[in-house]
FIKOLZA-1660 file (N, C-alpha, C; in steps of 0.1 Angstrom, whole numbers, plus 5000, padded with zeros to 4 digits):
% residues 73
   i   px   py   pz ch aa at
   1 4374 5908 2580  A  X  N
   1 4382 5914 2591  A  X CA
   1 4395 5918 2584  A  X  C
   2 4400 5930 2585  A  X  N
   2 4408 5936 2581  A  X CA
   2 4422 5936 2587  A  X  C
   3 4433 5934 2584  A  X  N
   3 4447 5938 2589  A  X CA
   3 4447 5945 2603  A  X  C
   4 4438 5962 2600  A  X  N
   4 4437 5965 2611  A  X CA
   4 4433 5963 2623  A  X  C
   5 4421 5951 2617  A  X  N
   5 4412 5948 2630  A  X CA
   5 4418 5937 2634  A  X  C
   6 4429 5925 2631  A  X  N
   6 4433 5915 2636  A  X CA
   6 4444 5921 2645  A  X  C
   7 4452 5931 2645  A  X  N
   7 4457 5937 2651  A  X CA
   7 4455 5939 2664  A  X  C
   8 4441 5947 2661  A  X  N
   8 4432 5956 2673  A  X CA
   8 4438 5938 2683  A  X  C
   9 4424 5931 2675  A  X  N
   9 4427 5917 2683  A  X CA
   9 4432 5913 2695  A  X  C
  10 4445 5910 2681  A  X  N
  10 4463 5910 2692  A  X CA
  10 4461 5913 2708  A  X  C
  11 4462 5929 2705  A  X  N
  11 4468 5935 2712  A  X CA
  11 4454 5931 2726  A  X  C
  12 4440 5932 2720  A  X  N
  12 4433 5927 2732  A  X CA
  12 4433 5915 2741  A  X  C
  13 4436 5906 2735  A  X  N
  13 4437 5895 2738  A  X CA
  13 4452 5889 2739  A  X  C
  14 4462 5898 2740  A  X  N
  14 4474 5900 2748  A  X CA
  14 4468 5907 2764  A  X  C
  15 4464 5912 2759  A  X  N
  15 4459 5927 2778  A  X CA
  15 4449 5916 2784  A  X  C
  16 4442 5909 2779  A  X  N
  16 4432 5898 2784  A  X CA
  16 4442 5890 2793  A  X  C
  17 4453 5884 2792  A  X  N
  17 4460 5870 2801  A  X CA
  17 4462 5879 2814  A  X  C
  18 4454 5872 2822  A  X  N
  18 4463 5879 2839  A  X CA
  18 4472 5868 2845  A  X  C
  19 4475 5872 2853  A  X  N
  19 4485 5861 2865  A  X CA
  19 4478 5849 2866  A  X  C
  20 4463 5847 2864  A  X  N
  20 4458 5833 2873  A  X CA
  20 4456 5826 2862  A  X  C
  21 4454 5832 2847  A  X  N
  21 4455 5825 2836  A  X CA
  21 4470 5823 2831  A  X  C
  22 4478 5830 2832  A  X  N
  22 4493 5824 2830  A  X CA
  22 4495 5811 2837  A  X  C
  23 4495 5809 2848  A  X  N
  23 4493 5801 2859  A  X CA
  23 4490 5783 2850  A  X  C
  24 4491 5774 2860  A  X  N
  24 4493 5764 2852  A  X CA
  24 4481 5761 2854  A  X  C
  25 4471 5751 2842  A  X  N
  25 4461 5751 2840  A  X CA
  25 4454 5744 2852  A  X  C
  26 4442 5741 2857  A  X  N
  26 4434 5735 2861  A  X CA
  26 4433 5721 2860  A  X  C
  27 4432 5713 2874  A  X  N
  27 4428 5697 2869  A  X CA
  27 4417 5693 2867  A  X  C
  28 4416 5686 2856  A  X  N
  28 4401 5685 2853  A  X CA
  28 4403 5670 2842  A  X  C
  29 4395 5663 2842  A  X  N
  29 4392 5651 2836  A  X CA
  29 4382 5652 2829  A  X  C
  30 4385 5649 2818  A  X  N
  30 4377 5648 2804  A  X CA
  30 4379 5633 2798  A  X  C
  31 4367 5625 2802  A  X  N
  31 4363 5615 2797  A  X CA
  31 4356 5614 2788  A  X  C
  32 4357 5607 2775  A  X  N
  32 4345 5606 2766  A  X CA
  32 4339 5594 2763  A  X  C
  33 4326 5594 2761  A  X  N
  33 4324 5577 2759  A  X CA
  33 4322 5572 2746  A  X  C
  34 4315 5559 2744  A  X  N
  34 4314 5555 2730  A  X CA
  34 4312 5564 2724  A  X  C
  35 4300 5570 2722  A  X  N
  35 4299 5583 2712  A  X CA
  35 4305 5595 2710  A  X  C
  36 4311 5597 2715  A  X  N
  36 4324 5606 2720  A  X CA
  36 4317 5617 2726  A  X  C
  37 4311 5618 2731  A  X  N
  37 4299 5629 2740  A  X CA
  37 4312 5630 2756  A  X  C
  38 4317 5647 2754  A  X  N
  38 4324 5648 2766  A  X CA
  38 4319 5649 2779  A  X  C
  39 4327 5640 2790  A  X  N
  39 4323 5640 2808  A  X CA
  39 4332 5646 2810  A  X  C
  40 4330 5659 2818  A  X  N
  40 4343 5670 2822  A  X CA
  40 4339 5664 2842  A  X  C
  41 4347 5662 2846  A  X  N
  41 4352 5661 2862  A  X CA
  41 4358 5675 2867  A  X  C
  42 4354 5682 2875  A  X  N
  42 4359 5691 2880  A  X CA
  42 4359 5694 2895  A  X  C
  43 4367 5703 2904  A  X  N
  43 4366 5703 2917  A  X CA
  43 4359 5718 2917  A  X  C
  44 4361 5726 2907  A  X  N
  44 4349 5739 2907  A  X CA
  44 4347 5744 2896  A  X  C
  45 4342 5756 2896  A  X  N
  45 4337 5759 2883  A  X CA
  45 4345 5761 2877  A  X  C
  46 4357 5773 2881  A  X  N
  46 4367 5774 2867  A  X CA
  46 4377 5762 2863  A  X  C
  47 4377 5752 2869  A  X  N
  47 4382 5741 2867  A  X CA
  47 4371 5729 2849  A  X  C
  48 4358 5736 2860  A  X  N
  48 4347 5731 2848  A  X CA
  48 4349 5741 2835  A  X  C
  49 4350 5752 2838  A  X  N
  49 4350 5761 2823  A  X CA
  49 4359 5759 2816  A  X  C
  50 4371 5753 2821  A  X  N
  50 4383 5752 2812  A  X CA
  50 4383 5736 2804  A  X  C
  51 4375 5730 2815  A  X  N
  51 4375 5716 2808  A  X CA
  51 4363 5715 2797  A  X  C
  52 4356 5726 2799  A  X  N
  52 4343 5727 2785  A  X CA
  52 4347 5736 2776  A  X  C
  53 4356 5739 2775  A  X  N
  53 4365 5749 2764  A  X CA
  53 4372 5739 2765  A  X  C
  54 4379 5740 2768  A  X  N
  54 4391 5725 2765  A  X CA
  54 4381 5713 2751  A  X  C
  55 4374 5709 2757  A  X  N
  55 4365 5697 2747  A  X CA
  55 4358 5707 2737  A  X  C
  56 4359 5715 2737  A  X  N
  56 4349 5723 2728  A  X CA
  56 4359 5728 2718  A  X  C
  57 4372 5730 2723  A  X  N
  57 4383 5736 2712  A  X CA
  57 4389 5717 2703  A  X  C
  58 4388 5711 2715  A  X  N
  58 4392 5698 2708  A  X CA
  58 4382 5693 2698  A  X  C
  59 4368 5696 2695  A  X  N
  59 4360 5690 2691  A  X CA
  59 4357 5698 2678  A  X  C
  60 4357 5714 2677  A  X  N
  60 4354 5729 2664  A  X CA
  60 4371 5735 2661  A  X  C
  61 4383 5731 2666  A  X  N
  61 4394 5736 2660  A  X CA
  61 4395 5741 2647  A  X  C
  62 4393 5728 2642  A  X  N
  62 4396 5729 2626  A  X CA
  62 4382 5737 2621  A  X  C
  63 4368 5737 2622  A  X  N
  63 4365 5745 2616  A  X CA
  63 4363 5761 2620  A  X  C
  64 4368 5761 2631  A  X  N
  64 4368 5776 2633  A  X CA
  64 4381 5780 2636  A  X  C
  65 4389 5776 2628  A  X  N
  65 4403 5781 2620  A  X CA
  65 4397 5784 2604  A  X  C
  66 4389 5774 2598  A  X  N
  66 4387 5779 2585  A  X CA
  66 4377 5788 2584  A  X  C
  67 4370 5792 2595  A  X  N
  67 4359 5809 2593  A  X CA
  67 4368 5818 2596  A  X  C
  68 4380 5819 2602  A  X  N
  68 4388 5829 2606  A  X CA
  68 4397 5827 2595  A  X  C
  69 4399 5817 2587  A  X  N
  69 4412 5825 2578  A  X CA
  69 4401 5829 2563  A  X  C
  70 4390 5820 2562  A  X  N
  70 4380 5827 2552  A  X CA
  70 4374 5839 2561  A  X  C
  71 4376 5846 2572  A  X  N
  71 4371 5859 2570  A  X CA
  71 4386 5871 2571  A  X  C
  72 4396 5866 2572  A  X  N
  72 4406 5871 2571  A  X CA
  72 4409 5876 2558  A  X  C
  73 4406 5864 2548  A  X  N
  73 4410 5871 2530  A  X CA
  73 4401 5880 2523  A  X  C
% end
């Protein structure tokens, strides 16, 4: 991915945030158990989608930071 295309990015995923995503996040409970296998609680779906992205960004951070900066160079 090139300079120009992280750019492009940016600027997409700046125009992507609306008002209900600015907005303060969703309540949602993320429990995990012995094996650390995530229980997301939610009152509706997008309460659920945030809490399965939520566990999903907590769980692949680190290595999908290192495919983005190895596809960056």
């Amino acid at each position: 991915m090139g300079r120009g295309n992280v750019g492009v990015l940016a600027v997409l995923l700046a125009g992507a945030i609306t008002a209900e995503a600015a907005a303060a996040p969703p309540k949602v409970t993320i429990r995990r158990d012995a094996h650390g296998t995530p229980h997301i609680v939610a009152k509706d779906f997008r309460s659920m989608g945030y809490g399965f992205a939520r566990a999903h960004a907590e769980d692949n951070l680190c290595g999908r930071s290192r495919t983005l900066v190895a596809r960056v160079r």
